[in-house]
N, C-alpha and C positions, 0 to 999 in steps of 0.2 A: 575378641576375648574380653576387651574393656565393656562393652556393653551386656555380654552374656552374667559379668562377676556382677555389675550395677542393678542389674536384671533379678538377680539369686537373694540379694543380697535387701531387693524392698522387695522380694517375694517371700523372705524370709521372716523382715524385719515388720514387716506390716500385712501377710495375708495370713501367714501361715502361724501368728502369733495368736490370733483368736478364732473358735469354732466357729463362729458363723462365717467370718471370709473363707474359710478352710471349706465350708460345707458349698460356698458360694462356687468355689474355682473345680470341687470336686463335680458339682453338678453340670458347668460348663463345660468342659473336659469331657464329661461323660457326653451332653448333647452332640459334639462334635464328634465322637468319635461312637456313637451308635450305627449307623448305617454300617461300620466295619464289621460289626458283628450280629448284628440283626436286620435286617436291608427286608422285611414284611410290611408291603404295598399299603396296606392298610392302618399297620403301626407309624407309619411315615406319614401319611394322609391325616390323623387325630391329632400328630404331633404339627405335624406344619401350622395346622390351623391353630393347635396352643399356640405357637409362637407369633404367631400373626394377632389373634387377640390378645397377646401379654403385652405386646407394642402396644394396643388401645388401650390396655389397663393401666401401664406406666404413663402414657401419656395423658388419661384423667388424674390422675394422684398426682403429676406434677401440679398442674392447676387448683384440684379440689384439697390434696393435702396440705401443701409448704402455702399458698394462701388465702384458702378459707371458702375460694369461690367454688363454693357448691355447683356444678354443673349438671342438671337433669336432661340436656340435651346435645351430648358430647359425640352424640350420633351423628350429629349435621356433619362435624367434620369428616368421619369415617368415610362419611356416605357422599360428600363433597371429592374426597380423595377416588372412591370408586367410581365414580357419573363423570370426573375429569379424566382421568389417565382411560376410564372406557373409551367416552366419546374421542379423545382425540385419536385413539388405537385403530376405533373401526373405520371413523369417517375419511379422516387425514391418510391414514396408512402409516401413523409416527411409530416409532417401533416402543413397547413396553417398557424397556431400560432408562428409554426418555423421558416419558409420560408419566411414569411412579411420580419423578418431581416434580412434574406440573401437577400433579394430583396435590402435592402436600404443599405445594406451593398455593392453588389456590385456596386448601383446605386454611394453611396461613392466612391467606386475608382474609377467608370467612369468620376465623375466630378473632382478627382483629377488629372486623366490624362490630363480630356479637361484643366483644369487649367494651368497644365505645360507644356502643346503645347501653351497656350495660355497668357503666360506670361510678354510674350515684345510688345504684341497690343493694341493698343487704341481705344477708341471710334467706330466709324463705322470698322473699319477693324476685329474688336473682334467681334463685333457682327454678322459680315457676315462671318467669320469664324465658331462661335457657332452655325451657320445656316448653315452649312454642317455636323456637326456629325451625327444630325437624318437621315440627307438624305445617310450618308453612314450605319448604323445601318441598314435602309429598303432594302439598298442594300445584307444588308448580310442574312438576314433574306429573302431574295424571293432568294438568292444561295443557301442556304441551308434549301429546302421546307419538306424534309424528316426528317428536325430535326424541325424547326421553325413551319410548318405545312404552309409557305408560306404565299399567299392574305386569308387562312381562319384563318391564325392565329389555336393558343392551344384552344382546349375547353375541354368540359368537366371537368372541375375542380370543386372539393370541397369546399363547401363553407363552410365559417370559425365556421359560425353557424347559426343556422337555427331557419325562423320567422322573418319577416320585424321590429317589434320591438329589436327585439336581434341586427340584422343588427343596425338597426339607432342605438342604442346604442354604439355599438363597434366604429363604423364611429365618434358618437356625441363625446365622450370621447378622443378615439385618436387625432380628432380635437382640441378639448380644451386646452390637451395636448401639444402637437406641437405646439400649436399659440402662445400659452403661456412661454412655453419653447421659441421660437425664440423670443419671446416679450424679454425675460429676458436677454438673450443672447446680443441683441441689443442694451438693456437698460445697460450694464453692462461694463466694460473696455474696453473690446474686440470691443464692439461696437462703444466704442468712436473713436480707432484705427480707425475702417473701415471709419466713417466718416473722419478721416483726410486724410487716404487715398482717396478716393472719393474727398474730396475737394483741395487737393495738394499733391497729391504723389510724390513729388520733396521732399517738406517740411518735409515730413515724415520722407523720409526715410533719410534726411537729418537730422532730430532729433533720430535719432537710431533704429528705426522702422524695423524691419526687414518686409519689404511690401509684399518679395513677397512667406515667410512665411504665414502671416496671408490672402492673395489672397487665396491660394492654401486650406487654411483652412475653408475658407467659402464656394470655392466650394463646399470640400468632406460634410458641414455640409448640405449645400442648395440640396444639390444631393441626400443625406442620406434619407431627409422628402419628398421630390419630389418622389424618387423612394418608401418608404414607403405607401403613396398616390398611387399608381401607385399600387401595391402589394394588396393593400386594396380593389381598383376596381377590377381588376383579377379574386380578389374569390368573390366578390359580384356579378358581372356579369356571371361570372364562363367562363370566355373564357379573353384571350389576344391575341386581332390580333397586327396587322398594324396601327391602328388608333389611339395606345395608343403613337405610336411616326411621326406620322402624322404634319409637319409643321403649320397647320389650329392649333392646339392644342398649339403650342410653342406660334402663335401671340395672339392667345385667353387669355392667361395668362399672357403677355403685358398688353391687353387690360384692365383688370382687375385689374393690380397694375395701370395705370396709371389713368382711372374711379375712382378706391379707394381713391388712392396717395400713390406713394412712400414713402420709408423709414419709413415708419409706422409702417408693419406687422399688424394692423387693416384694413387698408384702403382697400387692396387688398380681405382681409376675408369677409367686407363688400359690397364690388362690388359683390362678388360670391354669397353673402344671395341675393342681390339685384336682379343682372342680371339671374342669370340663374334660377329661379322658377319661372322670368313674360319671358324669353324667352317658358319655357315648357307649362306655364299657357296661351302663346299668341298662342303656336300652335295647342291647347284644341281648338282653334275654326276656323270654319271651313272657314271662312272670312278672317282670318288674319293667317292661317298656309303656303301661300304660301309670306306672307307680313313679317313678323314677325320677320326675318332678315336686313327687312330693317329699320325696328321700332327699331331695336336694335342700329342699326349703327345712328338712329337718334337721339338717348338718348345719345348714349356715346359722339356725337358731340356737342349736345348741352351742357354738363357738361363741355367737355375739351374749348367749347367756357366760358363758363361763372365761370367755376370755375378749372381754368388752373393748380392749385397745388394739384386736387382733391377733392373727395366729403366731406371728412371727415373732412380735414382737415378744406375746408369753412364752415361746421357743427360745426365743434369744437372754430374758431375762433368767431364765433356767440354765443357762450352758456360761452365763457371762455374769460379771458384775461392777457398777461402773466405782471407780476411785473417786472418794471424798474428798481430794485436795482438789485434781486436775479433771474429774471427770470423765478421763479416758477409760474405754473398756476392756478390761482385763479377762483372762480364764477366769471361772468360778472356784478353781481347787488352787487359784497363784495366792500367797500370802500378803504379797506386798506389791504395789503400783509397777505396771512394765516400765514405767516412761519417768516417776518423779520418787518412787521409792515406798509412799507411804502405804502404811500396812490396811489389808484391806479384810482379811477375819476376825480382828480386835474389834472393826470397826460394825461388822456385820453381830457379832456375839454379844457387844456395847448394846447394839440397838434391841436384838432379839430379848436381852434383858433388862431392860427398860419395856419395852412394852407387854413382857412379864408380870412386872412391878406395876403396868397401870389393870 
């Protein structure tokens, strides 16, 4: 009972205090508990795959948002996760359950090497460096077609377990999992780190920071869920070619953190629930399956025209607004601070007239 009151009580006191956590545990809730009432093969099939590429999406926005390293080639990991947990599946006989974390396992020290090749670049030169790995990856993989299986890629693999509802669930969970975990991760010390790095890596490491410690560690963490995600498609599809480190894949997952908004780890999970079930749903018809890339690209233009830091983030500034003493996020219709008191309509009415008056 002690735990159920302690339970209610920071569900209360911290989720169910502002609309977006509220919208957040509403929508989790709801994932878990779709199959109870809608269990369509198909609807399960679009949604597993969201969930498995929301994992790739939160796993680039830990790295690209909180500190700055742009990654154009986040695919090596994914793709690193699928060619490990594959091969060791068909060839070994290891069972999937296994092999998912040898997948993110070596997916981690793939991204710890690109990290410390990649330590003294900035900006564009990092990024178009992270945009040769995959391409040397497919390189090695179409040399060695008698191990890799080449342009057909591994097939035949085992799948982790069987029945699109069991599927969706593994996917739904693991998702939940992972976002949450990187949520926390971000939201915690370590997190703050990366933002300062990202925001002044001179500063940082000029305050003691060891920068390019904690660089190299967010690789191997962004790399570890990446290629986990990657491992997870493998045996759901039951094949890993070529396409799980395909350049198209690495800009796809740009697209989606910056759709969402960086530095978030929601924003990018949100772009995924968004964009890819009305990209699948728009090629269900037979008008708009040769269009429907282009509908895509006119969505994402229209957002990054009109809401430049993201979708969520202009969602969230609309339903919340933050306190001028403590910075905490309160409802937009609460008068006064939840947490230090001070008023927060004087404050916004202050402002709105003032910049009346300029």
């Amino acid at each position: 009972m002690y735990l159920l009151r302690r339970a209610w009580t920071e569900m209360t006191n911290e989720v169910l205090v502002l609309p977006s956590r509220t919208l957040v545990l509403v929508w989790a809730v709801g994932l878990l508990l779709l199959p109870l009432v809608y269990s369509d093969a198909y609807v399960l099939r679009i949604l597993t795959m969201t969930c498995i590429f929301a994992i790739f999406a939160a796993s680039w926005d830990l790295l690209a948002g909180y500190t700055g390293q742009v990654n154009f080639g986040h695919a090596l990991f994914f793709g690193a996760g699928a060619y490990t947990s594959a091969l060791l599946s068909l060839k070994l006989g290891v069972s999937p359950w296994l092999t998912i974390w040898a997948g993110a396992a070596v997916a981690a020290l793939f991204g710890y090497l690109s990290g410390y090749l990649c330590l003294r670049l900035r900006g564009s030169y990092l990024s178009l460096a992270t945009l040769a790995f995959p391409l040397i990856g497919l390189g090695l993989l179409f040399a060695f077609p008698d191990f890799s299986g080449g342009e057909l890629g591994v097939s035949g693999l085992q799948r982790m377990i069987l029945g699109p509802t069991a599927n969706y669930y593994v996917a739904c969970v693991s998702m939940l999992v992972i976002v949450f975990g990187l949520w926390a991760i971000a939201d915690s010390r370590f997190g703050i780190v990366l933002h300062a790095i990202r925001d002044d890596e001179v500063a940082a490491r000029a305050s003691g920071i060891n920068t390019p410690r904690y660089k190299l560690a967010v690789f191997a963490l962004s790399a570890a869920a990446a290629g986990y995600a990657g491992a997870l498609l493998a045996h759901y599809l039951r094949v890993a070619g070529p396409s799980t480190l395909e350049v198209a894949l690495s800009f796809q997952v740009v697209i989606w953190g910056i759709f969402g908004g960086v530095a978030t780890i929601y924003g990018p999970v949100a772009a995924v629930f968004i964009l890819y079930p009305l990209t699948e749903w728009l090629g269900s018809f037979r008008h708009f399956g040769e269009l429907r890339l282009l509908i895509f690209a006119v969505i994402v233009l229209l957002v990054l025209l009109f809401m430049p830091r993201g979708l969520t983030p202009w969602v969230r500034d609309k339903i919340e607004a933050q306190c001028p003493r403590c910075k905490q996020r309160n409802f937009i219709f609460r008068k006064t601070c939840r947490l230090c008191g001070a008023p927060l309509q004087a404050q916004v009415t202050r402002a709105e007239r003032l910049v009346g008056h300029q």
